[in-house]
C-alpha positions in Angstrom: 36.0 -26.9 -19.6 36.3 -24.2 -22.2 35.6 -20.7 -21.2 32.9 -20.4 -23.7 31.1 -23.4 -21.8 31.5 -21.8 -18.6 29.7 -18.5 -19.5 26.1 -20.5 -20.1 27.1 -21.9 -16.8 27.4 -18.5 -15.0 24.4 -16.8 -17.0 22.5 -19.5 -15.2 23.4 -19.2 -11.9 23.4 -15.3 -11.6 19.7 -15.7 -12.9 19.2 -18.3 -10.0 21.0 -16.0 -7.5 18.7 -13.0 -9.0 15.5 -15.1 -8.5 16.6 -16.1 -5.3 17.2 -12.2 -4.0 14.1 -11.6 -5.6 12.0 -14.1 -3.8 14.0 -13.4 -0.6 13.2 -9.3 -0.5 9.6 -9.8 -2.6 7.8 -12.9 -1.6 7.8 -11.9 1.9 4.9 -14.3 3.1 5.7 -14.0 6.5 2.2 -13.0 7.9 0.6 -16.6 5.8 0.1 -18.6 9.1 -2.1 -16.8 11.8 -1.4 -19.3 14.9 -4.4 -19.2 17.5 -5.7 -22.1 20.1 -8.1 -22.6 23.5 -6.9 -19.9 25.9 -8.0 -22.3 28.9 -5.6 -25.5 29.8 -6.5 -28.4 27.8 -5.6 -32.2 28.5 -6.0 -32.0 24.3 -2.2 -32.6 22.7 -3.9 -30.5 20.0 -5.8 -27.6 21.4 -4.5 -25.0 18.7 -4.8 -24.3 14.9 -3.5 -22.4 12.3 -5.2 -20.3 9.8 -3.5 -21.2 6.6 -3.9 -18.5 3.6 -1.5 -20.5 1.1 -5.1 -21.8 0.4 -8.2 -20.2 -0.5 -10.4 -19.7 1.1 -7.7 -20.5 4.0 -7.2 -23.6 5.2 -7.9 -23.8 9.2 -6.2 -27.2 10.3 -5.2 -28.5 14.2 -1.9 -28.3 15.5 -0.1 -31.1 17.4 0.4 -28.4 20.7 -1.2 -27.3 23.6 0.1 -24.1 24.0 -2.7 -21.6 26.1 -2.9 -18.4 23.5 -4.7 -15.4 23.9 -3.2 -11.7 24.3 0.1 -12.0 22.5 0.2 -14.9 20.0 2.3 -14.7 16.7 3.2 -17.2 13.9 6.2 -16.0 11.2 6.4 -18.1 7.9 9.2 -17.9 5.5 9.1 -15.8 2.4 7.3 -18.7 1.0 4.5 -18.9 3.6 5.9 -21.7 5.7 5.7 -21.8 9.2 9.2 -20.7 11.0 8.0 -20.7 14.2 5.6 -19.1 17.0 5.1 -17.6 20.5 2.4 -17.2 23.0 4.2 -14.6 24.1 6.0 -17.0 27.3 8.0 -19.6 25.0 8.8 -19.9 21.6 8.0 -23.0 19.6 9.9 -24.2 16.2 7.9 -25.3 13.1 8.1 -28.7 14.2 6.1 -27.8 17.7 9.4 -28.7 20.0 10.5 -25.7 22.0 13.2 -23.6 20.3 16.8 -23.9 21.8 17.4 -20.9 24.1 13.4 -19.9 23.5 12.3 -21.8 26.8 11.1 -18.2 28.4 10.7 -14.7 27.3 9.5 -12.1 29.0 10.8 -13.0 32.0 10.3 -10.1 33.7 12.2 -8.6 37.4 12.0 -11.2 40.4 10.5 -13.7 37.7 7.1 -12.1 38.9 4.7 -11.2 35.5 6.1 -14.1 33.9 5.1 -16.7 36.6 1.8 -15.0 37.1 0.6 -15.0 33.5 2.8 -17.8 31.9 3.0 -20.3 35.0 6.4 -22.3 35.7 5.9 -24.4 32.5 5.9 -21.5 29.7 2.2 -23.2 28.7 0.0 -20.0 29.9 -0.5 -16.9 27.6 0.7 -13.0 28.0 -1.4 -10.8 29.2 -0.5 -7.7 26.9 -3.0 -6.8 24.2 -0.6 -6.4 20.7 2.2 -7.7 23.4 4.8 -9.1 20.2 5.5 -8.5 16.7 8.3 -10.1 14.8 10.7 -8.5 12.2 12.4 -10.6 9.7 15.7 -9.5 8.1 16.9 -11.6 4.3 19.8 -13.4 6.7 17.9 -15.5 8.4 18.0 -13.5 11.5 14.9 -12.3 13.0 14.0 -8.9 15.6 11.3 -10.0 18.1 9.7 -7.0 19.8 7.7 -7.2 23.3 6.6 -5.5 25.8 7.1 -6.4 29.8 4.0 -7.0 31.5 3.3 -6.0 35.2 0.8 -7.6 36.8 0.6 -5.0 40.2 1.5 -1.6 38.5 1.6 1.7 40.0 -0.2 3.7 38.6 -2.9 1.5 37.3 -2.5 1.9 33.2 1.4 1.0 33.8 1.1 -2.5 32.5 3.5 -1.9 29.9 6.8 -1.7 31.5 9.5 -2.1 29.3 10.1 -2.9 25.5 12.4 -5.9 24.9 14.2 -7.3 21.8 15.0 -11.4 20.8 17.5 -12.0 18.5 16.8 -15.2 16.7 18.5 -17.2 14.3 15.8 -19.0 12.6 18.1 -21.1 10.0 20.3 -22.3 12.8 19.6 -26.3 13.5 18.9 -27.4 10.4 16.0 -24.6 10.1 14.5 -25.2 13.6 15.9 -21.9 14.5 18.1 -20.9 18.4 17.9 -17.8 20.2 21.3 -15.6 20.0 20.1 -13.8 23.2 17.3 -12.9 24.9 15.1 -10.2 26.7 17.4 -7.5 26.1 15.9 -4.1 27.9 15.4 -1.1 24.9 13.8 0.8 27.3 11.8 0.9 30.6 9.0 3.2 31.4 5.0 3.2 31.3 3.9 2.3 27.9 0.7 1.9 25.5 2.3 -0.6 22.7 4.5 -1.0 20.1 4.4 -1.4 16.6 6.5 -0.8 13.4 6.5 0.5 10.0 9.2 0.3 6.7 11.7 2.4 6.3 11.5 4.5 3.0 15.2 2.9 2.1 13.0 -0.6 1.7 14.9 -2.8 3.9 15.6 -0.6 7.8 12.0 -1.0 10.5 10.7 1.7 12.2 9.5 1.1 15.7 7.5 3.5 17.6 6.2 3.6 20.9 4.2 5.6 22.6 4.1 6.8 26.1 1.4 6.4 28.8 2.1 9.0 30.8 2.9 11.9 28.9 3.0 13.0 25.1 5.5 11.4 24.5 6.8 9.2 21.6 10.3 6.8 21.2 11.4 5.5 18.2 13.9 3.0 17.0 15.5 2.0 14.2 15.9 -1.5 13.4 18.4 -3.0 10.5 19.9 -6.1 9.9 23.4 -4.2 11.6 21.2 -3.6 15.1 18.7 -1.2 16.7 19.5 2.1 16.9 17.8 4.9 19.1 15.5 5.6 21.0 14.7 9.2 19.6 11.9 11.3 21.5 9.2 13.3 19.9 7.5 15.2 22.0 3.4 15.3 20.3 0.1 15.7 21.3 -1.6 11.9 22.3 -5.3 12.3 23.0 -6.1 9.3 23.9 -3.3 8.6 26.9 -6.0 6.3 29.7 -5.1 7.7 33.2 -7.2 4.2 33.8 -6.4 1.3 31.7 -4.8 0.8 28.4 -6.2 -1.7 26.3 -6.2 -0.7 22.6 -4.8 -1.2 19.5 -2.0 0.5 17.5 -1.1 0.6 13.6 0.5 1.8 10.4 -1.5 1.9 7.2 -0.7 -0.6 4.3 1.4 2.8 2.3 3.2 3.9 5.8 2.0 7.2 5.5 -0.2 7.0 8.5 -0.7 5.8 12.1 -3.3 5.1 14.3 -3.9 4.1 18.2 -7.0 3.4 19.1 -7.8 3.2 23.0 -11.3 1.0 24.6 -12.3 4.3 26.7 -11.4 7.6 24.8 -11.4 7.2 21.0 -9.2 6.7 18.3 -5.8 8.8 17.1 -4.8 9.2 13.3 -1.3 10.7 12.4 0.4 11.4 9.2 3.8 9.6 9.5 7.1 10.5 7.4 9.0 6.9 7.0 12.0 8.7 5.9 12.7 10.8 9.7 10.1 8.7 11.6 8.5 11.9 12.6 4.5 12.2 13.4 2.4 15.1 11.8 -1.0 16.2 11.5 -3.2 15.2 14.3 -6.6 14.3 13.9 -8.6 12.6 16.5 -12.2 10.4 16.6 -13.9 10.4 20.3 -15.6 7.5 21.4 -19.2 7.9 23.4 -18.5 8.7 26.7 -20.7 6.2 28.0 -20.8 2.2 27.8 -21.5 2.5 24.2 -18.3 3.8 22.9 -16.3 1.1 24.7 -14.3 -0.8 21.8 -11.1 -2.5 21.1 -10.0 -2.7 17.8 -9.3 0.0 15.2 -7.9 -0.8 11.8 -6.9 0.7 7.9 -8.0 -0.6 5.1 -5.5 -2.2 2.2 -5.9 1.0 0.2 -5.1 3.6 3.0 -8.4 5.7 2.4 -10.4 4.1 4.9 -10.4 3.3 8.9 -12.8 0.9 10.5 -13.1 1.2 14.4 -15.2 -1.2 17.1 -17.3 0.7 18.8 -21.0 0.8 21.0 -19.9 -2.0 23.3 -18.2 -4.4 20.9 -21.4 -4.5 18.8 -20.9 -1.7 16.2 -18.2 -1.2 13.3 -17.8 2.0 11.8 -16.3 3.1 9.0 -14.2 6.4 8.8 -13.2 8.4 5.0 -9.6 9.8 5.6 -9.9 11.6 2.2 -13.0 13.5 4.1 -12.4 17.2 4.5 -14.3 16.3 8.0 -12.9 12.8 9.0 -15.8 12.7 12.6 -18.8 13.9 10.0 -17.8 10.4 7.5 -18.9 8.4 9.9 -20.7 4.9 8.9 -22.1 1.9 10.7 -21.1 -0.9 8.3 -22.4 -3.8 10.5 -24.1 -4.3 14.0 -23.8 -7.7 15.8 -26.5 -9.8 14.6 -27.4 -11.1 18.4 -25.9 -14.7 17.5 -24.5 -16.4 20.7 -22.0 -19.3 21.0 -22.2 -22.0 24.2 -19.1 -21.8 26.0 -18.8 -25.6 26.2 -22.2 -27.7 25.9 -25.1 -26.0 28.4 -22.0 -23.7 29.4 -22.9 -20.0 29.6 -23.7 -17.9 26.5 -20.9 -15.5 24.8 -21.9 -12.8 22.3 -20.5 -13.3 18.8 -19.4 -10.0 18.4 -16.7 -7.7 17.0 -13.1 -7.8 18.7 -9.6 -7.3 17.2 -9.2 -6.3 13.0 -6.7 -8.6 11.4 -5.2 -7.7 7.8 -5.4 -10.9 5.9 -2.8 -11.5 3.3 -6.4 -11.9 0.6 -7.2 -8.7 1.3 -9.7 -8.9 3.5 -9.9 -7.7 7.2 -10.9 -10.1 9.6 -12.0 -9.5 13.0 -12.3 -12.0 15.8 -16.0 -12.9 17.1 -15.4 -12.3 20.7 -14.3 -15.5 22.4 -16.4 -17.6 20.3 -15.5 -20.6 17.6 -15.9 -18.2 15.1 -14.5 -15.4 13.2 -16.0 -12.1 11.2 -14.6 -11.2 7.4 -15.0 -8.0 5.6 -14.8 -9.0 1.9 -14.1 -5.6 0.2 -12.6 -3.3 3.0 -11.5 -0.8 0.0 -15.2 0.1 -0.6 -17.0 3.2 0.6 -19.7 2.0 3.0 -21.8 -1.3 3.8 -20.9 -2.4 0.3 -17.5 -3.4 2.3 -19.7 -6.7 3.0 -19.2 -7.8 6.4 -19.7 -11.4 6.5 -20.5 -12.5 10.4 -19.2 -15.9 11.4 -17.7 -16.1 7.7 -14.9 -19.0 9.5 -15.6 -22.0 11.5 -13.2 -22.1 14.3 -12.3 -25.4 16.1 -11.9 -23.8 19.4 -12.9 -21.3 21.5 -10.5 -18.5 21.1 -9.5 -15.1 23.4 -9.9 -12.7 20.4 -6.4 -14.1 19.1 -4.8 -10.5 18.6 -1.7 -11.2 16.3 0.1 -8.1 15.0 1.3 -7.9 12.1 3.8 -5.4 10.4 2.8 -4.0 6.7 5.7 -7.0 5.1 4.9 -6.0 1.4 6.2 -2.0 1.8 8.8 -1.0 -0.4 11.0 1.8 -0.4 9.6 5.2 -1.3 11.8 5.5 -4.9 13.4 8.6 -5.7 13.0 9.8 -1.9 15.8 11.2 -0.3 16.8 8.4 1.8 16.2 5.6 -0.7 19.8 5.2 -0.7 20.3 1.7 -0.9 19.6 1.1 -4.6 16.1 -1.6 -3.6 13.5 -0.8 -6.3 9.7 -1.4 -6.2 9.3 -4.6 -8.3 6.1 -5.6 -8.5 4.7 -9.2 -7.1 0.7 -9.7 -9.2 -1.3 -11.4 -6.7 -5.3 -11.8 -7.3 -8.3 -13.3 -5.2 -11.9 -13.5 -6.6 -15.7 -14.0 -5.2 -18.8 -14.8 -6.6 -21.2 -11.7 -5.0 -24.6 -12.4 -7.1 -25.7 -16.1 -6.7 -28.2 -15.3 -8.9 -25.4 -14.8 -11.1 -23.0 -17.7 -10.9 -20.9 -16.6 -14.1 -20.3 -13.0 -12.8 -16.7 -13.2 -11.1 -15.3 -10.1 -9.3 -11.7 -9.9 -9.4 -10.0 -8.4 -6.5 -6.2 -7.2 -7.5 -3.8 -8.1 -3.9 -1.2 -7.4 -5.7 2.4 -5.7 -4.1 5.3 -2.9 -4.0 3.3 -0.2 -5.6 2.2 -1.4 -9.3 1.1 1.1 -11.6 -0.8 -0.4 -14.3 -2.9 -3.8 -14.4 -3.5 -6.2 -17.7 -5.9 -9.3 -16.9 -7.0 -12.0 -19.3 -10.1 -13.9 -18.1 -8.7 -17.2 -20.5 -12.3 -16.3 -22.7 -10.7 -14.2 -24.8 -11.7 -10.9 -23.2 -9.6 -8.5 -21.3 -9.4 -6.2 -18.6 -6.9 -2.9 -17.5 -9.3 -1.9 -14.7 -7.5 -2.5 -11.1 -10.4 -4.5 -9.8 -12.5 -5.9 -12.5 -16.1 -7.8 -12.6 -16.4 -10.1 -14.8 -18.8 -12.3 -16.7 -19.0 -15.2 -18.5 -21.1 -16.6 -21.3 -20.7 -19.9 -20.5 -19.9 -22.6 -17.6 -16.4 -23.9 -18.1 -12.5 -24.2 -16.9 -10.5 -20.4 -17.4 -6.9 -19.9 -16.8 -6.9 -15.9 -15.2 -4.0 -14.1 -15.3 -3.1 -10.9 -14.2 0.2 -9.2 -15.7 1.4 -6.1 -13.3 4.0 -3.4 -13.8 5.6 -0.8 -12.8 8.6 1.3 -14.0 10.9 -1.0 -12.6 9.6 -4.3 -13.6 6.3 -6.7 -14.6 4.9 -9.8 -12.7 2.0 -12.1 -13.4 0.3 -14.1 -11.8 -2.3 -17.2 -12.9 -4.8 -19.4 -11.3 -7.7 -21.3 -12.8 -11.0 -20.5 -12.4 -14.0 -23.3 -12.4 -17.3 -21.2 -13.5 -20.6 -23.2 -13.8 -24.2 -22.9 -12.3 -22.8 -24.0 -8.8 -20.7 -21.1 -8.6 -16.9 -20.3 -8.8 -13.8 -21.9 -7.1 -10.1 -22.6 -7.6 -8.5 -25.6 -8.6 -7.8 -28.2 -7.2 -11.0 -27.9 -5.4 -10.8 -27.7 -1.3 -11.1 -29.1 0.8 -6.8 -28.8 0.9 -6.1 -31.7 3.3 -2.2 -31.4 5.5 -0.7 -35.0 5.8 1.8 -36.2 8.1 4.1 -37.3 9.3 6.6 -38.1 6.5 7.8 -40.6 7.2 5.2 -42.1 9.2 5.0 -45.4 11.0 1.7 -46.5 12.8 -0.7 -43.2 12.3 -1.1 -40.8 9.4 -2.8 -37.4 10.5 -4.7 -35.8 8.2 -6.5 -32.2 8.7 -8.6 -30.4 6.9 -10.1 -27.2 7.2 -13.6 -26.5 8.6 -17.0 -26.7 7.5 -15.8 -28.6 4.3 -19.4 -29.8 3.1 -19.2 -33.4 1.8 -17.6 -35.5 3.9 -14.1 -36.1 1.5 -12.5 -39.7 0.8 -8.9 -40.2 1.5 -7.8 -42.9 -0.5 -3.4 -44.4 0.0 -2.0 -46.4 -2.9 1.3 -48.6 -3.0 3.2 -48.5 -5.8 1.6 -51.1 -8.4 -1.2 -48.6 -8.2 -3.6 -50.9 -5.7 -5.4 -49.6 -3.2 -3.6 -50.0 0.5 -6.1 -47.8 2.7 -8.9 -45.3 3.0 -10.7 -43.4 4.9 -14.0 -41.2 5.3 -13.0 -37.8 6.5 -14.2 -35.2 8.6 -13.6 -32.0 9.8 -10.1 -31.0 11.7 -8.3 -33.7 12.9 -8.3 -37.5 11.6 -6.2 -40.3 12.4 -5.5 -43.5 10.2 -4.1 -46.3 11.6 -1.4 -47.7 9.1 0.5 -50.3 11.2 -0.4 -52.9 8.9 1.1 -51.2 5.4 4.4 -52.9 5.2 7.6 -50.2 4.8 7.9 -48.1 0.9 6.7 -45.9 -0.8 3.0 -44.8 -1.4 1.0 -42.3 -3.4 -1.9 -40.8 -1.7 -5.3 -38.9 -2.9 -8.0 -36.3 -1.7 -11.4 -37.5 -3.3 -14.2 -34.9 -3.0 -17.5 -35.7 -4.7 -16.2 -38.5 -7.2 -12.9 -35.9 -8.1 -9.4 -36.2 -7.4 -8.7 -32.7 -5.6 -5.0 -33.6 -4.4 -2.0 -35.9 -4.4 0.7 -36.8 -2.5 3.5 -39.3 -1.5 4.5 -40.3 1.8 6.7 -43.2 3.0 6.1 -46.0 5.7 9.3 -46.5 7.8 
């Protein structure tokens, strides 16, 4: 081969290796399956679901395990959104729902004591710490799992939180089903509120910061892909230490410049935080009621930084809080009050309230929020906006199961470095990734689209085409259309460093808006399969869909009627090949795929 044919060659593959990097350090999806299930035993082999958001609306489809979740749960995808594997907080489960080697226990804590009393001897029970484990991934496969040792008789009462532990796992190892390279290594041992973790401004490092219960206290680590260095000790004011009970929540803002713990008796904590020495700043601090009425979980910040939302007045009230306020207490706003809706705890069971629990940041941009131990959970559509127009939707999600409040914590995976700082040192830019969702607010309106930009690393300008000719540079546009139709929308995004865009198309008509293909987006497997093919859908689909299996001469083999969740198809008659299947929702084709009989 001549050298001038080799240098097309290489061209090529340093712009796949450059993709690749890209996709590795930008796409980071890692927060796209939310992992939840019955937090009772269940003689069900599929007692828990996942909350999908490679679809939208997402996807919320059974699992083939029976793993009890409730305090400590956490799913990690791949940079690509697919599941890697997850954890109730006792034993850690690969993507194909066997137990990962070396992952049969953790938190196994002195004498074997918490773990037996809140996991059992089988691994099958859930943790009993509130934010209990978070997960850090690194590009080489390896990932840092943080938790926190539970102890079931402590002395003093609000010492629960014990010690902080680290997993080391290898999540490429075993053909991608991922080994532990060890296991419950002690970071530090004390009495503890929890742990969570912000970028560092180089782009790539993790901050980790915990606080002490005891005294105002605060550790941090450092965690790279090299190891974890620290702890450091910052000695700072924390109002909200609980000489009682901890049970709160703790977070960074989507920009890392601020950080939050939020305690169920004494109120809610807001510091500025510098992610270049780790170092907290500026205290300001929200008290709750002193009575009943201020008791409340969850706190949370909006995508956009300017905005914290807190569960107050017994579960039943969620304010809203202006950080750009010059006085943050007097910004106070109610932005929804539990409507009084009640779920049955199993038919004629006893009566749970439907209301507000733990905020989760959903990858769409919306925050969602857990509806107490109900079948159901809470979205707020535009958490960006000032007020109620942040549209709290109450039971906007159909739930197959009765869940604890299912408080998976998530770290901020989209942060870049802060460019030009002085410790972005390791040459990582901000390159853009164009991301957009869109709802239909006016149904008196059906051709008026609002566009919602969720796009990441720190875009500066915005360029959308609406595939009618007309365009937009506003970050979050509304749109409307003249006529019904079939639009491509993209959005082109860019920064100093680079541009990125991103396309979907958008169905408009008098029936309202939705993306194509059309959900309901059905999972089928397994491939290959022999007697039963599974297929799942996600809940409260409408129109019952048609599931329709094809050989390949193009004659029909098998269908089905579908329904909500979990449906099996018995198949034991197809002979072995190849065949083509399709989702049919009212008279259309909404997806295809192939699977093969053994």
């Amino acid at each position: 081969m001549s050298p001038k044919s080799i240098i097309p060659i290489m061209k090529k593959l340093l712009i796949f290796l450059l993709c690749l990097s890209y996709s590795a350090l930008f796409g980071q999806k890692y927060d796209y399956i939310w992992m939840s299930g019955a937090y009772i035993p269940s003689d069900s082999s599929s007692s828990d679901f996942a909350i999908d958001f490679i679809t939208t609306p997402p996807s919320v489809y059974l699992i083939e395990d029976s793993l009890i979740m409730g305090r400590s749960n956490i799913a990690i995808s791949d940079y690509e959104g697919l599941l890697q594997f997850y954890t109730n907080g006792c034993i850690i489960r690969s993507k194909n729902n066997a137990t990962m080697e070396g992952a049969d226990f953790i938190n196994l804590g002195p004498g074997n004591l918490s773990w037996d009393q809140t996991c059992g001897s089988n691994g099958l029970g859930n943790y009993r710490i509130i934010q209990g484990i978070f997960v850090l991934p690194f590009d080489n496969g390896m990932s840092e799992t943080f938790h926190l040792q539970f102890d079931p008789f402590p002395e003093p009462i609000s010492c629960t939180n014990v010690a902080l532990l680290n997993t080391r796992i290898n999540t490429i190892a075993n053909e991608d089903m991922g080994e532990v390279i060890f296991n419950d290594s002690i970071l530090i041992q004390g009495c503890f509120q929890t742990a969570c973790a912000n970028k560092h401004a180089n782009g790539r490092d993790w901050w980790v910061l915990l606080p002490d219960d005891l005294s105002n206290r605060f550790y941090r680590f450092l965690s790279t892909p090299d190891g974890i260095l620290g702890p450091w000790i910052q000695e700072m004011e924390n109002p909200i230490i609980d000489s009682f009970y901890y049970t709160g929540w703790n977070e960074f803002s989507s920009n890392g410049e601020h950080f939050l713990l939020n305690d169920v008796h004494s109120g809610t904590a807001i510091y500025d935080f510098d992610r270049c020495t780790g170092l907290l700043s500026n205290l300001r601090f929200v008290p709750a009621e002193t009575d009943i009425n201020g008791f409340g979980y969850a706190a949370a910040f909006s995508p956009d930084s300017r905005f914290m939302y807190v569960v107050r007045g017994n579960f039943r009230k969620m304010e809203q809080y202006d950080l750009n306020a010059a006085d943050l207490n007097a910004s106070r706003t109610t932005v929804a009050t539990w409507d009084g809706f009640y779920d049955y705890f199993y038919p004629n069971g006893p009566l749970l309230e439907t209301s507000f629990s733990f905020f989760q940041h959903g990858p769409d941009g919306k925050l969602y929020t857990w509806a107490g131990g109900s079948r159901f959970m809470h979205s707020m559509d535009f958490p960006n906006r000032k007020g109620v127009s942040c549209n709290v939707r109450q039971r906007a999600i159909s739930l197959p199961y009765y869940t604890f409040g299912a408080n998976a914590y998530y770290p901020h995976y989209r942060l870049g470095p802060i460019d030009g700082s002085s410790c972005d040192t390791l040459g990582i830019n901000n390159l853009p990734v164009a991301l957009f969702r869109y709802d239909l607010e006016d149904t008196l309106n059906p051709q008026q689209v609002t566009f919602t930009d969720v796009s990441s690393y720190e875009p500066t300008s915005w360029h959308w085409t609406f595939g009618d000719g007309q365009t937009s540079q506003d970050t979050n546009p509304v749109h409307t259309y003249a006529q019904g139709g079939v639009y491509e929308v993209c959005l082109v995004v860019s920064n100093a460093f680079a541009a990125d865009t991103f396309c979907r198309q958008v169905q408009v008509g008098a029936t309202g808006v939705h993306t194509l293909p059309a959900l309901p987006h059905a999972r089928v497997w397994p491939n290959p399969f022999s007697s039963t093919l599974s297929v799942q859908l996600p809940a409260m689909v409408g129109v019952s869909p048609e599931f329709v299996v094809y050989d390949l001469y193009g004659r029909v083999a098998k269908t089905a009627r579908l329904t909500d969740f979990d449906n099996q198809i018995p198949v034991q008659d197809l002979p072995s090949g190849l065949y083509v299947w399709q989702l049919r929702w009212n008279g259309e084709v909404t997806q295809t795929g192939k699977v093969v009989k053994e």
